[in-house]
C-alpha positions as protocol buffer text, in pm:
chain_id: "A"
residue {
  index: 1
  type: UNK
  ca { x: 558 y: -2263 z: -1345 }
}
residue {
  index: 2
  type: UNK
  ca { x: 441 y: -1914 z: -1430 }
}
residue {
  index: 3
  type: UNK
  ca { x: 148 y: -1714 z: -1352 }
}
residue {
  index: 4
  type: UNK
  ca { x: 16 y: -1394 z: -1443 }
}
residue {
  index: 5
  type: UNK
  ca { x: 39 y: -1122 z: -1191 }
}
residue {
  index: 6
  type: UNK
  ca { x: -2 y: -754 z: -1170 }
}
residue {
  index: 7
  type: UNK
  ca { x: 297 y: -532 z: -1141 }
}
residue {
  index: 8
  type: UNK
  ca { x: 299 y: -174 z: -1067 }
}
residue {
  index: 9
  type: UNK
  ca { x: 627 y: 35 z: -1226 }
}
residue {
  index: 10
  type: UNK
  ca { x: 679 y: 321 z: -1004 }
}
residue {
  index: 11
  type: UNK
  ca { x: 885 y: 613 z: -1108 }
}
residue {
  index: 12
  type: UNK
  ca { x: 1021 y: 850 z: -848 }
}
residue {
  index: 13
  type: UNK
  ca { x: 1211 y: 1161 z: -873 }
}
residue {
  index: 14
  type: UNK
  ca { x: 1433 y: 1322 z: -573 }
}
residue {
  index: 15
  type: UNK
  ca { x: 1287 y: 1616 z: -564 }
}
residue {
  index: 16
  type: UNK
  ca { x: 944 y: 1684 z: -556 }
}
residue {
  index: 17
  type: UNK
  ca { x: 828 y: 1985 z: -812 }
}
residue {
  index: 18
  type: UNK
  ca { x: 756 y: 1832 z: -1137 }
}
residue {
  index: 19
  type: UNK
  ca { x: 469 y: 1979 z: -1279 }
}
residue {
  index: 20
  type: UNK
  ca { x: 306 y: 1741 z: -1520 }
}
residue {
  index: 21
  type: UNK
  ca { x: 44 y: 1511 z: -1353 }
}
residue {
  index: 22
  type: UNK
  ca { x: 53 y: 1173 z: -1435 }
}
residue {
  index: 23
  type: UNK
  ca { x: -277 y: 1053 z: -1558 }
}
residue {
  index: 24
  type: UNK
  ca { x: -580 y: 929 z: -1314 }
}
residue {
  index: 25
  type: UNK
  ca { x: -601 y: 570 z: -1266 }
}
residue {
  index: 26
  type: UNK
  ca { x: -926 y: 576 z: -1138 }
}
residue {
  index: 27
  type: UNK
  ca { x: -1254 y: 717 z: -1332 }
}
residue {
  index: 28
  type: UNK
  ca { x: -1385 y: 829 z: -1015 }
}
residue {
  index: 29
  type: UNK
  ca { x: -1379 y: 1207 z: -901 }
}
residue {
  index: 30
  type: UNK
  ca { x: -1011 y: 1375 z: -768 }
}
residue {
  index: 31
  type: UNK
  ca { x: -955 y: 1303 z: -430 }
}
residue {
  index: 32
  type: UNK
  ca { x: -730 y: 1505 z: -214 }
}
residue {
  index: 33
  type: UNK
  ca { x: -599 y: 1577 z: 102 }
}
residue {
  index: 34
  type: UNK
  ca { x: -667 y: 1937 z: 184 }
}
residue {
  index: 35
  type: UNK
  ca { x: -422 y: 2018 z: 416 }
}
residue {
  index: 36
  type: UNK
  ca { x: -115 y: 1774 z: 412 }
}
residue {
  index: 37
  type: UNK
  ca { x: 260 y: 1814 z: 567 }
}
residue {
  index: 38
  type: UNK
  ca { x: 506 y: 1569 z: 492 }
}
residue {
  index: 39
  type: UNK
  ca { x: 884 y: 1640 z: 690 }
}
residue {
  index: 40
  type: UNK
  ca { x: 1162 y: 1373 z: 683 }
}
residue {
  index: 41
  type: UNK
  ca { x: 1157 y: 1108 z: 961 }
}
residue {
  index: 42
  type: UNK
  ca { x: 1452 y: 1066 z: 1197 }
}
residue {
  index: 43
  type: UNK
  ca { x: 1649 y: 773 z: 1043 }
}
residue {
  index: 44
  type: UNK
  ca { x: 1784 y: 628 z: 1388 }
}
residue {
  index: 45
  type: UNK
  ca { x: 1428 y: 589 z: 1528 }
}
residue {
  index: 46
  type: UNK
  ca { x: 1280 y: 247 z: 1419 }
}
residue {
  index: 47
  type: UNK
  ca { x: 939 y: 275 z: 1568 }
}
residue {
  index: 48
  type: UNK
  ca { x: 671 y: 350 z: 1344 }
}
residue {
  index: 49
  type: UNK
  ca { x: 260 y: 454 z: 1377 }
}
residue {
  index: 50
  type: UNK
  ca { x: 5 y: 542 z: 1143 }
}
residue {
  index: 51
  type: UNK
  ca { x: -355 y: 639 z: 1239 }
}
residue {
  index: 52
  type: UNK
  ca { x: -653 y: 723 z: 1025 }
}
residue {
  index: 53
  type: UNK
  ca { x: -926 y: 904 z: 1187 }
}
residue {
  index: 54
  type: UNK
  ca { x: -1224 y: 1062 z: 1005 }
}
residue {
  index: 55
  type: UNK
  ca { x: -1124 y: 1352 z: 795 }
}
residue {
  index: 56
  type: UNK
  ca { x: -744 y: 1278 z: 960 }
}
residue {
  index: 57
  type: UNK
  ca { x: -474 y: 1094 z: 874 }
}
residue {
  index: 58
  type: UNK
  ca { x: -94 y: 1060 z: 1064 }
}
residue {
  index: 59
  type: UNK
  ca { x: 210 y: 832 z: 1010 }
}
residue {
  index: 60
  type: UNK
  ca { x: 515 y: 900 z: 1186 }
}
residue {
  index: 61
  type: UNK
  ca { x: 850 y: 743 z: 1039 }
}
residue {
  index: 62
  type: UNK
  ca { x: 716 y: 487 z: 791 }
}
residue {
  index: 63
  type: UNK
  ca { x: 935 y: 423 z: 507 }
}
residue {
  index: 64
  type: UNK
  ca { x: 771 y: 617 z: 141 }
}
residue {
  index: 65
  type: UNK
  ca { x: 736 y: 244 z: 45 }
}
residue {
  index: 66
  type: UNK
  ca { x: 473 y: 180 z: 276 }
}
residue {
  index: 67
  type: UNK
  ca { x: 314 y: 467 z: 138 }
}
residue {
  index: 68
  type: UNK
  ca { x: 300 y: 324 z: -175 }
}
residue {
  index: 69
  type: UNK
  ca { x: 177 y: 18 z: -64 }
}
residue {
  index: 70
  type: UNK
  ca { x: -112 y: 182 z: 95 }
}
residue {
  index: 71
  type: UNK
  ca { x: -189 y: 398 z: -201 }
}
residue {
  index: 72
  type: UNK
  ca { x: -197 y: 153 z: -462 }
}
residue {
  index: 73
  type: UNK
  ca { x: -291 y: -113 z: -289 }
}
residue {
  index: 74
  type: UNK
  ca { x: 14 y: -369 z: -355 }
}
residue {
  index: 75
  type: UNK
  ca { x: 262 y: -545 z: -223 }
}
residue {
  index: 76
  type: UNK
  ca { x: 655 y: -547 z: -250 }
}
residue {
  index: 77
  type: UNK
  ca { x: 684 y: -757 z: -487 }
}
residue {
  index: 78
  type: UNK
  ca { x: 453 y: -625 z: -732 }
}
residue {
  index: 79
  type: UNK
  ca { x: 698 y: -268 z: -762 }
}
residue {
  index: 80
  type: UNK
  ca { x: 951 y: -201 z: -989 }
}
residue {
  index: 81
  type: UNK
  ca { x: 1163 y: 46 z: -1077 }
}
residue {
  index: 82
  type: UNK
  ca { x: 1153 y: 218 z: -667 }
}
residue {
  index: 83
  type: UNK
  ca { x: 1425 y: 403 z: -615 }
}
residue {
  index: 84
  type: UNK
  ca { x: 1642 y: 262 z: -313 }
}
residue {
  index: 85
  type: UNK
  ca { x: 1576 y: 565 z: -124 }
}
residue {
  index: 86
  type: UNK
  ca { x: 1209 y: 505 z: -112 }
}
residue {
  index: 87
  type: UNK
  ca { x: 1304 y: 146 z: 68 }
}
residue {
  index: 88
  type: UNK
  ca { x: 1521 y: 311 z: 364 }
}
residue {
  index: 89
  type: UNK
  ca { x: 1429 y: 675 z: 385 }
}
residue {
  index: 90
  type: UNK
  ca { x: 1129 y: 702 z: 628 }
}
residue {
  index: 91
  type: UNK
  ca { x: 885 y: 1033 z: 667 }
}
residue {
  index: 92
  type: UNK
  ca { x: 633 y: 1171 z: 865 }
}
residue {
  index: 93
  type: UNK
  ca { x: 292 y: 1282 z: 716 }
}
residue {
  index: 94
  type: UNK
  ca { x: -14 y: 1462 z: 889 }
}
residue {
  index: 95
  type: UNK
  ca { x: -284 y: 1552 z: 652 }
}
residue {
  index: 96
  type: UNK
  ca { x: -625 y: 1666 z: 697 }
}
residue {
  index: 97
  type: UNK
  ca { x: -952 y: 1670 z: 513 }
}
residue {
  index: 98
  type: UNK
  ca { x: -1307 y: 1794 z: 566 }
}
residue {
  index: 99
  type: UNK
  ca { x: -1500 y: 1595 z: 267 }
}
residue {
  index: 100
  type: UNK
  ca { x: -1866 y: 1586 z: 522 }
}
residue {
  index: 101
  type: UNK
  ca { x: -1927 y: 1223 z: 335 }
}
residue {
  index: 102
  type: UNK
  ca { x: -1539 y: 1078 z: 479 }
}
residue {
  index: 103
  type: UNK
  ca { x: -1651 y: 1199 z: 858 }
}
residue {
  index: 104
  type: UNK
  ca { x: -1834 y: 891 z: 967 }
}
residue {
  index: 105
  type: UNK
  ca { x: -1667 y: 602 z: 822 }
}
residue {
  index: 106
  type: UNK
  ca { x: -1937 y: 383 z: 991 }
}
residue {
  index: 107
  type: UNK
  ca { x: -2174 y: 531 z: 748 }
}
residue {
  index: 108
  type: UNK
  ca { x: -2028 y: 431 z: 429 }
}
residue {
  index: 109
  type: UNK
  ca { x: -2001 y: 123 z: 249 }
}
residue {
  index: 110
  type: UNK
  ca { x: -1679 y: -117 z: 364 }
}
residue {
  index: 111
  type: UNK
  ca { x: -1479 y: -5 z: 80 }
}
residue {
  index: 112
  type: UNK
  ca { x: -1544 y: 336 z: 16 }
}
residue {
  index: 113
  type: UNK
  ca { x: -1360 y: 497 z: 306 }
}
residue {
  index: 114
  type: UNK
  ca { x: -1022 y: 300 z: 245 }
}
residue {
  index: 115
  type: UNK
  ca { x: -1078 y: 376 z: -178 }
}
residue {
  index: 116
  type: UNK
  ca { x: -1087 y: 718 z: -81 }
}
residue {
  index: 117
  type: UNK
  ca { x: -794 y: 733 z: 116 }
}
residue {
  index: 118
  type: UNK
  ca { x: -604 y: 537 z: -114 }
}
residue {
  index: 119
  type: UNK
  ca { x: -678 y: 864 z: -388 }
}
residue {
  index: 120
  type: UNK
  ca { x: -600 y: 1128 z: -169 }
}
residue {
  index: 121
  type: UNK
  ca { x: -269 y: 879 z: -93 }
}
residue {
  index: 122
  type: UNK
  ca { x: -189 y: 869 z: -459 }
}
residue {
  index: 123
  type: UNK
  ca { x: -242 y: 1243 z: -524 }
}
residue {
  index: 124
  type: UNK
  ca { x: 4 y: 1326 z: -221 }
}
residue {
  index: 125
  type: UNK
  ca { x: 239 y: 1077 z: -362 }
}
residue {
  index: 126
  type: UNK
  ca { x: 189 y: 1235 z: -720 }
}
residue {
  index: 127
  type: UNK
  ca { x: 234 y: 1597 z: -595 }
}
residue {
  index: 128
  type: UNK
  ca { x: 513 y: 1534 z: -303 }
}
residue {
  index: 129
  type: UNK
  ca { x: 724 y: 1294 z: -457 }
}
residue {
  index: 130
  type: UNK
  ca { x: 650 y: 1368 z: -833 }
}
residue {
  index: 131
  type: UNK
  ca { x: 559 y: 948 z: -851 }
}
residue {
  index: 132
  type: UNK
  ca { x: 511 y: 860 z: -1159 }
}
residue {
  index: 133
  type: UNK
  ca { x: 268 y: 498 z: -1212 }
}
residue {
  index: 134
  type: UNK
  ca { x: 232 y: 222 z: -1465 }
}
residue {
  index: 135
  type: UNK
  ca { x: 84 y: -46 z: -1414 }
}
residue {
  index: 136
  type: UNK
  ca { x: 132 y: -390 z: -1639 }
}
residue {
  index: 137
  type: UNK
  ca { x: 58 y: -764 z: -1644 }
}
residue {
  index: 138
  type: UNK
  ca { x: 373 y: -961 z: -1630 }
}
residue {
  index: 139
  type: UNK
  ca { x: 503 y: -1361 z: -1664 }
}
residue {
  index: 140
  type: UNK
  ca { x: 620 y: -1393 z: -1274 }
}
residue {
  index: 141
  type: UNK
  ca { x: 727 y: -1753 z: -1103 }
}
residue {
  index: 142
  type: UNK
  ca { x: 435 y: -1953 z: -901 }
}
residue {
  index: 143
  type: UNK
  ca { x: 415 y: -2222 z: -681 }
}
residue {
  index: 144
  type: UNK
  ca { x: 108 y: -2454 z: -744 }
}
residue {
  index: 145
  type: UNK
  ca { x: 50 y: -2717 z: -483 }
}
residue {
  index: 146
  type: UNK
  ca { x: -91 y: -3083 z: -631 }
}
residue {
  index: 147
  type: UNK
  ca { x: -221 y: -3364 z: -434 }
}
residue {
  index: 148
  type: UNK
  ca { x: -29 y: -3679 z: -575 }
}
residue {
  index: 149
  type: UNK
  ca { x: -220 y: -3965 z: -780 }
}
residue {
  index: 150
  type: UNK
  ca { x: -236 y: -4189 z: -491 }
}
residue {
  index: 151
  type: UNK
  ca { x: -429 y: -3903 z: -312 }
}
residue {
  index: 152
  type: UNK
  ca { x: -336 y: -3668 z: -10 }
}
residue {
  index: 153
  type: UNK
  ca { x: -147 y: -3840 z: 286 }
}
residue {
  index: 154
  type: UNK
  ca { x: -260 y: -3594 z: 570 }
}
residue {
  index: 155
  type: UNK
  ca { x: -429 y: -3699 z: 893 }
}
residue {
  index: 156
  type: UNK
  ca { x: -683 y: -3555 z: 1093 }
}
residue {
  index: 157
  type: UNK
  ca { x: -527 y: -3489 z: 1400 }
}
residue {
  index: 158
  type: UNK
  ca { x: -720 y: -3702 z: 1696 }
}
residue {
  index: 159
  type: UNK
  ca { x: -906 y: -3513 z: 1951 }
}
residue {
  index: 160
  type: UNK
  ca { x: -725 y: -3657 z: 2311 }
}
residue {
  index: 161
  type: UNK
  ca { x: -382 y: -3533 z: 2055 }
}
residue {
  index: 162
  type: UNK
  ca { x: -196 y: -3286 z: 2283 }
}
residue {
  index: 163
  type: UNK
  ca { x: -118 y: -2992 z: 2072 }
}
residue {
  index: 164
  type: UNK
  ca { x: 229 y: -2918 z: 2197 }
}
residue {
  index: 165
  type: UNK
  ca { x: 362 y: -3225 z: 2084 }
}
residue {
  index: 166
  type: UNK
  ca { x: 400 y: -3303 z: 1713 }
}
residue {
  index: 167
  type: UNK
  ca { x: 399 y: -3659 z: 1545 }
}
């Protein structure tokens, strides 16, 4: 069975430095980090931490990936076209912002503060990276789960049941 599913086609080059911008995905206004360093991550270390803080945000040796999961707001298998690099290579990012509206998160709606992030996330990827997006609708495989005609043969499991044993 197929289903629809959204797909994201990301393009990345090496080197960052190319100078055309790839065109805004979202109507709203440019978001940006104002102050942002990104340094390679040391590839033997395997522990990981990001933190977002008002007007803050720090990751220390997550994999670009990740990134790009965070920016765009999709999973693995919705990326194509990732460079192998951007799987294994991990970096760490401290970047800073002083947007007055971003400083107490408690204060905005639920979704604003992550939306935000997400742009400035994009626009770092974008400038950093020289990513290149397109996004597309594409046939993928599904898994649809049917009762059978003579109905569903789960029980309810009794309440003197002890739960570490299993029928």
């Amino acid at each position: 069975m197929a289903g629809r599913s959204l797909a994201l086609l990301l393009l990345m080059a090496a080197a960052a430095g190319a100078q055309e911008k790839a065109p805004e995905i979202s109507a709203s206004k440019k978001e940006s980090f104002e102050v942002a360093s990104v340094k390679p991550g040391d590839p033997s270390d395997r522990r990981m931490m990001i933190n977002v803080a008002p007007g803050r945000f720090r990751a220390v040796h997550a994999p670009v990936i990740l990134f790009i999961r965070l920016a765009w707001d999709v999973q693995d298998f919705q990326i194509a076209g990732l460079p192998d690099w951007a799987k294994t290579e991990r970096v760490s990012i401290e970047a800073r912002w002083s947007d007055s509206a971003d400083m107490n998160p408690m204060q905005m709606s639920q979704d604003t503060f992550p939306k935000r992030l997400h742009l400035r996330l994009q626009d770092l990827l974008e400038s950093r990276f020289a990513a290149r997006v397109h996004r597309e609708t594409k046939e993928m495989p599904v898994y649809a789960l049917r009762v059978s005609k003579s109905g569903p043969k789960l029980k309810a499991p009794s309440p003197q049941a002890d739960p570490k044993t299993r029928e």
